[in-house]
C-alpha positions as CSV (number, residue, x, y, z in Angstrom):
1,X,66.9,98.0,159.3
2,X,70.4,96.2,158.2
3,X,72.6,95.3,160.5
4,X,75.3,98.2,162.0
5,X,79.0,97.6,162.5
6,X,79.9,96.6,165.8
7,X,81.4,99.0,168.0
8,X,84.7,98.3,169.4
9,X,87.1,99.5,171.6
10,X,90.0,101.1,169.9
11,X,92.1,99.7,173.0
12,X,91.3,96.4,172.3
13,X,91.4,96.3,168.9
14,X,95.3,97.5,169.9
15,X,96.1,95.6,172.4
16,X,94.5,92.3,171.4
17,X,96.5,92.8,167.4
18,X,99.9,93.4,169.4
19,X,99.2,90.6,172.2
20,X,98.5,88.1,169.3
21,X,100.8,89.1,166.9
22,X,98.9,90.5,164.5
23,X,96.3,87.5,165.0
24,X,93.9,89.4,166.1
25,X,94.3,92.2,163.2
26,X,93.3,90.1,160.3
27,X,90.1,88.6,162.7
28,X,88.9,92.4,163.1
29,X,89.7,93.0,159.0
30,X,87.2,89.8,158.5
31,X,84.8,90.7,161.1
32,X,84.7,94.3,159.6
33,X,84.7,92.9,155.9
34,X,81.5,91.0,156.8
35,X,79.6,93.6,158.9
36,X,80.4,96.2,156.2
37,X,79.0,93.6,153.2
38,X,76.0,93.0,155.3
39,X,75.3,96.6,155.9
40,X,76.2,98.4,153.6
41,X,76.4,95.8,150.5
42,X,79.7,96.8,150.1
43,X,81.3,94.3,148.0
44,X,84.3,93.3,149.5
45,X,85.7,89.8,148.3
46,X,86.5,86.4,150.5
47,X,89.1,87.5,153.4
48,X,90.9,84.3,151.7
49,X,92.7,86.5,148.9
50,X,94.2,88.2,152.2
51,X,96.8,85.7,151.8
52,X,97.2,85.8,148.4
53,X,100.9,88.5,147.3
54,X,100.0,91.4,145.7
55,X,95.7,90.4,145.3
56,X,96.0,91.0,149.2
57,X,96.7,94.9,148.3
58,X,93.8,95.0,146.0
59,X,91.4,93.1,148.9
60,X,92.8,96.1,151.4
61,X,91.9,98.7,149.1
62,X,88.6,96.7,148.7
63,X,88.3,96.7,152.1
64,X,88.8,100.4,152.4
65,X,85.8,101.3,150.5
66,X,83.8,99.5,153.4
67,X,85.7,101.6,156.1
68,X,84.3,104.9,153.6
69,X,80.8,103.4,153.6
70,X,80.9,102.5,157.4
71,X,82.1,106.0,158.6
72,X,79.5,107.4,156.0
73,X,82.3,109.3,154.3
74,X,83.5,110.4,156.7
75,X,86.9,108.4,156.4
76,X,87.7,108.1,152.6
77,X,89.1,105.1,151.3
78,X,92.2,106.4,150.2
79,X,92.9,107.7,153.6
80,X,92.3,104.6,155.1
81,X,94.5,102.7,152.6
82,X,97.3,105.3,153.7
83,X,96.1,104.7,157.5
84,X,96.7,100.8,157.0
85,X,99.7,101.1,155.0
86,X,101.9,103.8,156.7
87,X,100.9,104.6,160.3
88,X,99.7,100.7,160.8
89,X,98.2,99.5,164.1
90,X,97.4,103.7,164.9
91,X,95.9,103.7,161.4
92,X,93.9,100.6,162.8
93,X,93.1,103.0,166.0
94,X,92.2,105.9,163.9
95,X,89.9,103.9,161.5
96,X,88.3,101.9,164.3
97,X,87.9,105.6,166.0
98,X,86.4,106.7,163.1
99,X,84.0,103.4,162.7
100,X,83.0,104.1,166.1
101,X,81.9,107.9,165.6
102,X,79.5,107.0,162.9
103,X,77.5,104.8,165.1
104,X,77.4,106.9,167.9
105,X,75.9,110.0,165.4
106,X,73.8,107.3,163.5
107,X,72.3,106.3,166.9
108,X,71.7,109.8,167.8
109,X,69.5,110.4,164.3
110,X,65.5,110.5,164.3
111,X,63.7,107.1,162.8
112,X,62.0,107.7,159.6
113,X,58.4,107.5,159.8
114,X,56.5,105.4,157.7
115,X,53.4,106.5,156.7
């Protein structure tokens, strides 16, 4: 079985992002980028073009379509592009809420038996 996102806590994810200044955002964005390409295969480029204006946009939406695989659809990737964009660190909360959810139900599912 793949590697699973981590679970995190949504206060921390918070708290540590205001505490640092942000810092701490763009570690979880890279952190999350990473679990979700190992996972899920999701294709999400080098965290580098983060800092690149107007390719970072693209890498966020990018980046969105990991948060949709993560959360098993749950969590579309337009709606977290609007989460990051206009509610900010509570879109963070929300997304990382909804990243969270998904592993607690995949957790709860049956192991496929092979014969």
């Amino acid at each position: 079985m793949l590697a699973a996102m981590t679970k995190r806590s949504v206060a921390s994810v918070i708290i540590l992002s205001l505490v640092t200044f942000g810092i701490y955002f763009i570690v979880w964005m890279v952190k999350t980028k990473n679990e979700a390409n190992r996972a899920y295969n999701a294709g999400i480029p080098t965290a580098w073009l983060m800092i690149v204006p107007g390719v970072n946009i693209w890498w966020q939406w990018k980046w969105c379509k990991g948060v949709e695989l993560g959360t098993r659809g749950k969590l579309n990737q337009v709606t977290a592009f609007i989460l990051l964009y206009l509610l900010s660190i509570i879109g963070v909360a929300i997304i990382q809420s909804k990243l969270n959810e998904s592993l607690a139900e995949a957790a709860n599912l049956p192991e496929a038996r092979v014969a």
